[in-house]
C-alpha positions in Angstrom: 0.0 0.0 0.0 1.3 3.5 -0.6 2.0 6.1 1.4 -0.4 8.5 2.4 2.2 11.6 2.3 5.1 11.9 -0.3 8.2 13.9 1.1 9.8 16.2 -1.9 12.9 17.8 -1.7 11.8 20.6 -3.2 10.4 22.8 -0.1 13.4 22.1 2.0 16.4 20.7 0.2 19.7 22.1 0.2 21.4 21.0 -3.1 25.1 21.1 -3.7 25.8 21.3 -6.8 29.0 18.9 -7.6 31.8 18.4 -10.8 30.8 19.6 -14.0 34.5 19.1 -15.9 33.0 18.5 -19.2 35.1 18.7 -21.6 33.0 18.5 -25.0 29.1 17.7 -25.6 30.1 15.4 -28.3 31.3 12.3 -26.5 28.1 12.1 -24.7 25.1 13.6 -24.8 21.1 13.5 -24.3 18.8 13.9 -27.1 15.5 15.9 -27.6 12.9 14.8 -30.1 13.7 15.6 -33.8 9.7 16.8 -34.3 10.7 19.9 -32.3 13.0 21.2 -34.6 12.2 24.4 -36.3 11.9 24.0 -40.6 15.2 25.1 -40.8 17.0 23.0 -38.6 15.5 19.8 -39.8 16.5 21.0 -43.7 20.2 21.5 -42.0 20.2 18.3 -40.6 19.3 17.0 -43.9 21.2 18.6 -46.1 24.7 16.9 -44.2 23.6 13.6 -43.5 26.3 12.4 -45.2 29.1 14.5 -43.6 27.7 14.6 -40.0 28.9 12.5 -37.0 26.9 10.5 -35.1 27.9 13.0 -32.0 27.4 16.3 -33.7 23.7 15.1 -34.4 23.0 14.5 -31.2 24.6 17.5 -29.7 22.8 19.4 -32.4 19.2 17.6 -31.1 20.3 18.2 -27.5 20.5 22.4 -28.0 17.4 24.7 -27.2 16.8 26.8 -30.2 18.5 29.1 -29.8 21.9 27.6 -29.7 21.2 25.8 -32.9 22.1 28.2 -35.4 25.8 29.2 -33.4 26.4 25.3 -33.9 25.7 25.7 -37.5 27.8 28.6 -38.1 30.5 26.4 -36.1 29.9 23.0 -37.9 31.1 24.5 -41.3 34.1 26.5 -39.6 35.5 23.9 -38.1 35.5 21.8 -42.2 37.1 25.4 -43.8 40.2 24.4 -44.9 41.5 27.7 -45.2 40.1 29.8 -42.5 41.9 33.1 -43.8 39.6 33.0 -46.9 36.2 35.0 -47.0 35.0 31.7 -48.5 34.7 28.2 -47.2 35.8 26.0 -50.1 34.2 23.0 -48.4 30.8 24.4 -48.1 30.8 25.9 -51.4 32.1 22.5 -52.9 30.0 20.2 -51.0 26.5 22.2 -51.9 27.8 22.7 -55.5 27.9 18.9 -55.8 24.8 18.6 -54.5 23.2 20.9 -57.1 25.2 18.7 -59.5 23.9 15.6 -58.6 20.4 16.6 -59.0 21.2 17.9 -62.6 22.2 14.3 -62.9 21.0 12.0 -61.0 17.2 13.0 -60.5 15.1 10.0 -61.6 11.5 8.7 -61.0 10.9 11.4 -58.8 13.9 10.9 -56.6 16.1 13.6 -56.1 19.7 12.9 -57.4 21.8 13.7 -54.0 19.0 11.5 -52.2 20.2 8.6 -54.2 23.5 5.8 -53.8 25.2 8.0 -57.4 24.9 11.4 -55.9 25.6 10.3 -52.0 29.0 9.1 -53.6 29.2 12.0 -55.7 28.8 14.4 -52.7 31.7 12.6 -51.0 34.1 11.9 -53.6 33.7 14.4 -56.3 33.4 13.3 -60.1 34.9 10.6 -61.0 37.9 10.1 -63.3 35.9 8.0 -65.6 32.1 6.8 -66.0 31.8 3.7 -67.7 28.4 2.2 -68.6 27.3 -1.4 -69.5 23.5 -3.0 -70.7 24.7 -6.4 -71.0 25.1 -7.2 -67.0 27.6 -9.8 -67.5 29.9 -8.5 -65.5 26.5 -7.7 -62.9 27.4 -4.0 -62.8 25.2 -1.5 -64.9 27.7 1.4 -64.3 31.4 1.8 -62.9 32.5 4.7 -61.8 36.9 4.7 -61.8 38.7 6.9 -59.3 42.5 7.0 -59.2 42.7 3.8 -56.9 40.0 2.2 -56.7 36.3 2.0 -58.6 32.5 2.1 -57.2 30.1 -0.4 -58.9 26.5 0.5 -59.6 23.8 -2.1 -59.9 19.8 -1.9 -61.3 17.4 -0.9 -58.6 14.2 -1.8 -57.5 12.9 0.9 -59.5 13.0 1.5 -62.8 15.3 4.4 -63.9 16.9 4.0 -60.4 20.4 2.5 -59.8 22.3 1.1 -56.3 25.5 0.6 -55.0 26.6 -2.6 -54.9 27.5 -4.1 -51.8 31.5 -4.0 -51.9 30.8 -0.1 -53.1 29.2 0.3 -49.8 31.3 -0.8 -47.4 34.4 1.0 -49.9 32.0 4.7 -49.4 31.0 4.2 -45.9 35.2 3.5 -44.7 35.8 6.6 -46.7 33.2 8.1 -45.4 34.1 7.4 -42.2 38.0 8.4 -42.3 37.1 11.7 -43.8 35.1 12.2 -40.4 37.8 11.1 -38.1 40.1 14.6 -38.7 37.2 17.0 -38.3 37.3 19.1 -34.9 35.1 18.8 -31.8 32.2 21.1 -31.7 32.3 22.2 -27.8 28.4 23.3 -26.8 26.9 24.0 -23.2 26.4 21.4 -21.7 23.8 19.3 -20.2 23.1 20.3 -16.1 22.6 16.9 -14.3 20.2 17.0 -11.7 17.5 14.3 -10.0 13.9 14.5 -8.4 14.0 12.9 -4.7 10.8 11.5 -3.3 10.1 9.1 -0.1 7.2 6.6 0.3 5.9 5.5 3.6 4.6 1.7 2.9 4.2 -1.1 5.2 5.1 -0.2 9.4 8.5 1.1 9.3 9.2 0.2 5.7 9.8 3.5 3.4 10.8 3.5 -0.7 13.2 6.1 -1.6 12.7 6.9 -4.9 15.8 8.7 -7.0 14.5 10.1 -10.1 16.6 11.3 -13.2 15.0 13.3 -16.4 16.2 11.3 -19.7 16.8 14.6 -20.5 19.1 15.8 -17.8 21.5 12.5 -18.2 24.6 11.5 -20.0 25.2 8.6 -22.0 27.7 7.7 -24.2 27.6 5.1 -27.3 28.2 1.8 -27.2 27.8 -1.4 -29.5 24.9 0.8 -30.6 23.5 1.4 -27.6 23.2 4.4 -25.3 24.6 3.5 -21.7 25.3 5.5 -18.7 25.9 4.3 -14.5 24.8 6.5 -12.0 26.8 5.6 -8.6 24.4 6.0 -5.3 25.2 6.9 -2.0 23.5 7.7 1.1 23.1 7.6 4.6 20.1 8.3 7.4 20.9 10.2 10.6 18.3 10.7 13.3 17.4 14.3 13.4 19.0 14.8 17.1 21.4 12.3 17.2 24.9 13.1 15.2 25.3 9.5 14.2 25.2 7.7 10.6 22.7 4.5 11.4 21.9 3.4 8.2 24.0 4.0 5.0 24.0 2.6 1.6 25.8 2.4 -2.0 24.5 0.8 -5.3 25.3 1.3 -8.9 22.5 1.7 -11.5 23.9 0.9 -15.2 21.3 2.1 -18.1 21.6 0.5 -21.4 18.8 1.6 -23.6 18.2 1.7 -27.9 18.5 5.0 -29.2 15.0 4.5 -30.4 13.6 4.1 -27.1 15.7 6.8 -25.7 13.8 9.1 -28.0 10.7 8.2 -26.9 11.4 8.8 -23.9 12.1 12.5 -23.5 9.0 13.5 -21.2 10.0 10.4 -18.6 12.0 9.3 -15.8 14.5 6.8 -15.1 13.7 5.8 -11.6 16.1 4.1 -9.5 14.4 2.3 -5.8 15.9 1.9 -2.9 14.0 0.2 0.4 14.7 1.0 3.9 13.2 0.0 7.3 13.0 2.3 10.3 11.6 2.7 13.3 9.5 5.9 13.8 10.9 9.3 14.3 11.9 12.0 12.5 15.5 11.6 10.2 17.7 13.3 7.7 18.6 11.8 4.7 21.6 13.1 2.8 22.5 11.3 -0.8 24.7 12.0 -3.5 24.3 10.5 -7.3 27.0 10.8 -9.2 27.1 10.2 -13.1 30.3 9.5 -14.4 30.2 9.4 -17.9 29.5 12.9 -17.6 31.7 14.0 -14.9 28.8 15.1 -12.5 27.8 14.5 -9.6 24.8 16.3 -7.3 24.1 15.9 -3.2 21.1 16.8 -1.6 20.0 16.9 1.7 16.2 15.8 2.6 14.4 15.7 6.8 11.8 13.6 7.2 9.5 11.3 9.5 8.0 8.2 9.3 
């Protein structure tokens, strides 16, 4: 049975606010709902889906608003290969081969950067040579020849429409990939960690202390494809006039969670429980969580009676 009164920390807490030595919102980072992106943030975030890291996208989700358009301006700055230019050769190449590939590639509707020929002629440029074949006896329908290597395309599931073969992807997504590794951390504010504190009163001298952390206030890090994080508890009960710890506790509380799920769950709470038994009386309680993946760590302080 629950409690008939909920303590909150809010009315009487004293909150200390701990470690915040971030050093980058790319590493880890929470994530707000793509839907709440404003028009033109959702046509940046489309326009360099081929050139964006996994990390800037979700530091770019995790900013309010109004931060989102410094992060664009820093995004390109940090590709300009020659910053003392008024130009940014990189911008100005990588949207010109985008026009280019819809002059091109547009077919059936589809718009020629959307599809596997202009994706690998956004990332590596025009190549040397364009051979095409209607025989497929060699399987490919067209071959495009760089100076070491080639990209094979096959015939589509629709008509007019042609793929990457399977070798060509894995080839374009490694070079993809190395062309990401040299490109500068974007540093952002970061994410305040903080946690809701409630106590329950259930059976006779049993109380539930309840230790609850936004989805959006956390920080997670990738891994395997998964978003994890661990948030280390500790606390300890004093009576209120004695000066003595009689009941103290530490647990760790991994989260490992789908990126997809993590989305969806923006507007909730991971809740972490911890059971006690007391006699009655009237008691501090002083905890601290600390969430290590993003340096952070909060303590509050809570009295109450049972």
């Amino acid at each position: 049975m629950k409690a008939k009164m909920i303590y909150h920390t809010k009315p009487y807490l004293i909150v200390f606010l701990g470690l915040a030595l971030i050093q980058s919102l790319i590493s880890c980072a929470s994530l707000h709902v793509k839907k709440t992106l404003e028009p033109e943030n959702k046509e940046f975030l489309s326009k360099v889906r081929y050139i964006i890291t996994k990390e800037e996208r979700r530091t770019f989700l995790l900013l309010p608003s109004e931060k989102r358009k410094a992060f664009v301006e820093e995004f390109w700055k940090v590709r300009d290969p020659d910053p003392f230019t008024k130009i940014n050769e990189f911008k100005e190449i990588y949207f010109e081969r985008i026009e280019t590939a819809n002059i091109l590639f547009t077919t059936s509707g589809v718009p020629g950067w959307l599809q596997d020929r202009g994706r690998a002629y956004i990332l590596l440029g025009p190549p040397k040579h364009r051979l095409t074949q209607s025989g497929y006896y060699d399987r490919w329908e067209e071959r495009w020849l760089y100076k070491d290597f080639h990209i094979d395309f096959v015939p589509g599931n629709i008509m007019g429409i042609v793929e990457l073969d399977t070798k060509s992807i894995s080839n374009l997504t490694k070079f993809a990939h190395e062309q990401k590794k040299g490109i500068p951390k974007i540093n952002m504010e970061k994410t305040k960690f903080d946690y809701e504190l409630e106590i329950f009163k259930e059976k006779k001298g049993n109380i539930a202390i309840f230790i609850k952390v936004p989805f959006t206030n956390m920080w997670l890090k990738e891994s395997e494809g998964r978003l994890e994080t661990l948030f280390k508890v500790s606390l300890w009960i004093e009576e209120e006039k004695g000066e003595e710890v009689i009941w103290e506790h530490k647990n760790d509380f991994p989260l490992s969670i789908k990126e997809s799920n993590f989305r969806n769950s923006q507007d909730k709470n991971y809740v972490m429980k911890i059971p006690v038994k007391l006699h009655p009386g009237t008691y501090i309680l002083t905890i601290l969580v600390e969430n290590p993946v993003g340096e952070a760590q909060v303590q509050k302080k809570i009295r109450f009676n049972i």
